[in-house]
C-alpha positions in Angstrom: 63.5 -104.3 123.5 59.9 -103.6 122.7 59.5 -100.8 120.8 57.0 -97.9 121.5 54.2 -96.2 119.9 57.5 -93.6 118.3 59.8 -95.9 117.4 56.9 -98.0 115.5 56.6 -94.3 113.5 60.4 -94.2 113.1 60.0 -97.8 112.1 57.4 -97.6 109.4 58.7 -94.3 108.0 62.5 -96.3 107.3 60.8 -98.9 106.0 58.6 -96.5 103.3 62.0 -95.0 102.8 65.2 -96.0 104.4 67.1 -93.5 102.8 65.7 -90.5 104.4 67.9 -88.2 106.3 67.6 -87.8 110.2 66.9 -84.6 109.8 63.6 -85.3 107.3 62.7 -88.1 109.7 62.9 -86.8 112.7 60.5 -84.2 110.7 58.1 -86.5 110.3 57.6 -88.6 113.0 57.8 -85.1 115.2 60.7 -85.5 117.0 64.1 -83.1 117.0 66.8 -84.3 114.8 69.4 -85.3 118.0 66.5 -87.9 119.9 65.0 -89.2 116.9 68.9 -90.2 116.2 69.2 -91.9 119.6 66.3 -93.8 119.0 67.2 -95.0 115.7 70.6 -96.0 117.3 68.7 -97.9 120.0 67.0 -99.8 117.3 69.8 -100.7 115.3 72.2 -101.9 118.2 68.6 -103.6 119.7 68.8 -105.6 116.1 65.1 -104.5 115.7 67.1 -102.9 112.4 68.9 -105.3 111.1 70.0 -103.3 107.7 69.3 -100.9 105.2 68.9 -101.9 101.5 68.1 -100.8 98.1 65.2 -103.1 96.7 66.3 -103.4 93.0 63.7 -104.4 90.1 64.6 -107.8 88.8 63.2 -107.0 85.1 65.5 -104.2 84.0 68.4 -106.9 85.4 67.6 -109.6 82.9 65.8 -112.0 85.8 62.4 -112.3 84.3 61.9 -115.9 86.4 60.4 -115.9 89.7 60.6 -120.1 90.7 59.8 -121.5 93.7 61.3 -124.8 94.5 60.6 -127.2 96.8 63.2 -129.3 98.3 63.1 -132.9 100.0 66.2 -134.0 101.6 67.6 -137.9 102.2 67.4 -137.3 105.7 66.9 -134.6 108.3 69.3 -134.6 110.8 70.9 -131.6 112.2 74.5 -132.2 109.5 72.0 -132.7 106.4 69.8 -129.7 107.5 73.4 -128.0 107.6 75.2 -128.8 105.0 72.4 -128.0 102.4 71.7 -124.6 104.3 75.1 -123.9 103.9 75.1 -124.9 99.7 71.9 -122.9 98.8 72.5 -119.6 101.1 76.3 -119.5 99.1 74.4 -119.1 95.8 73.1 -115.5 94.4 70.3 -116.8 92.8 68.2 -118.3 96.0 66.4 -115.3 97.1 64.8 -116.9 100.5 65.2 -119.9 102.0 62.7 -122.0 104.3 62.9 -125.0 106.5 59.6 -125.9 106.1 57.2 -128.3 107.8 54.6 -130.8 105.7 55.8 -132.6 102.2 59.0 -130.7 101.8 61.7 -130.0 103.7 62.7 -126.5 102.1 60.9 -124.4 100.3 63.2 -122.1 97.8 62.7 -119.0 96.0 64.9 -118.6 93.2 65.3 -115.5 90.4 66.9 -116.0 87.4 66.9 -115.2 83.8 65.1 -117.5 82.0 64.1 -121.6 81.6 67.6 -122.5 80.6 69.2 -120.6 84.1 67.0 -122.4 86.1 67.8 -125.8 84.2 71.7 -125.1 84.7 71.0 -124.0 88.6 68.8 -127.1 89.2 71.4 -129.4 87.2 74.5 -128.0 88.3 73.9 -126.4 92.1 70.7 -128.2 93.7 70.8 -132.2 92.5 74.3 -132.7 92.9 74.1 -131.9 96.4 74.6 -134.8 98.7 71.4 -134.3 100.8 68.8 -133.6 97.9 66.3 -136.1 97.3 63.5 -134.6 95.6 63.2 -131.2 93.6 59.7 -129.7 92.4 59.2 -126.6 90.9 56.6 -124.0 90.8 56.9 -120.7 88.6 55.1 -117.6 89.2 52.9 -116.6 86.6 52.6 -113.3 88.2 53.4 -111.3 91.6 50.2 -110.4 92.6 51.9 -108.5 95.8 55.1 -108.3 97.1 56.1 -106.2 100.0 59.3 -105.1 102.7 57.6 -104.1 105.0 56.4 -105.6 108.3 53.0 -104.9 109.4 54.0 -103.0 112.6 50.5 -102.9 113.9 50.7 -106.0 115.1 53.5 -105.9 116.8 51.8 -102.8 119.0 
């Protein structure tokens, strides 16, 4: 499905606010409340929408530590590429996971509390796992930007 110049407006109004009623969306992107629906519907079952979410801010939580980690594995066949997908996407505290190309093989991004959770999940979750050959760390100093939304623009 490639989506048109309205469902790009449907698109980028649900990801300004995903909790908007139809009604209020079909409102703005000027479309009656049943069609705008139907669209919406289109783009859901299309999997152009994959879900709806509630972006939380990690501060008030306690997770003050914004690490990304760098993973190099033993070797990189298709049941070690597995297997460690499988160990880091089971734990709450890896945020986003990438097979990467270049010195690493994954890169990580990790929240947690403070220096001594990231000392227990590198300990006690990443190096005991069979595949893991090297672990580096960066920390973020500061989020210069972070954003949800997909620059739909392009995709026009």
């Amino acid at each position: 499905m490639k989506p048109d110049a309205l469902d790009l407006r449907i698109l980028a109004e649900l990801q300004r606010d995903s909790s908007l009623s139809n009604v209020e969306l079909a409102r703005r992107v000027h479309l009656s409340p049943s069609p705008c629906l139907a669209r919406v519907r289109a783009l859901e079952a299309a999997g152009v929408i994959r879900h709806y979410v509630a972006l939380l801010d990690p501060a008030p939580l306690g997770l003050h530590l914004n690490v990304f980690i760098s993973i190099s594995l033993k070797q990189q066949n298709r049941a070690a590429l597995e297997a460690f997908e499988a160990s880091v996407c089971a734990r709450d505290e890896v945020m986003e996971c990438y097979l990467m190309t270049g010195d690493a093989d994954y890169l990580l991004r990790v929240a947690v509390a403070d220096m001594a959770a990231l000392e227990r999940f590198i300990l006690e979750q990443l190096s005991p796992i069979a595949q893991v050959e090297k672990i580096r760390s960066s920390f973020a100093l500061k989020q210069v930007r972070y954003k949800t939304a997909l620059p739909l623009a392009a995709g026009a």
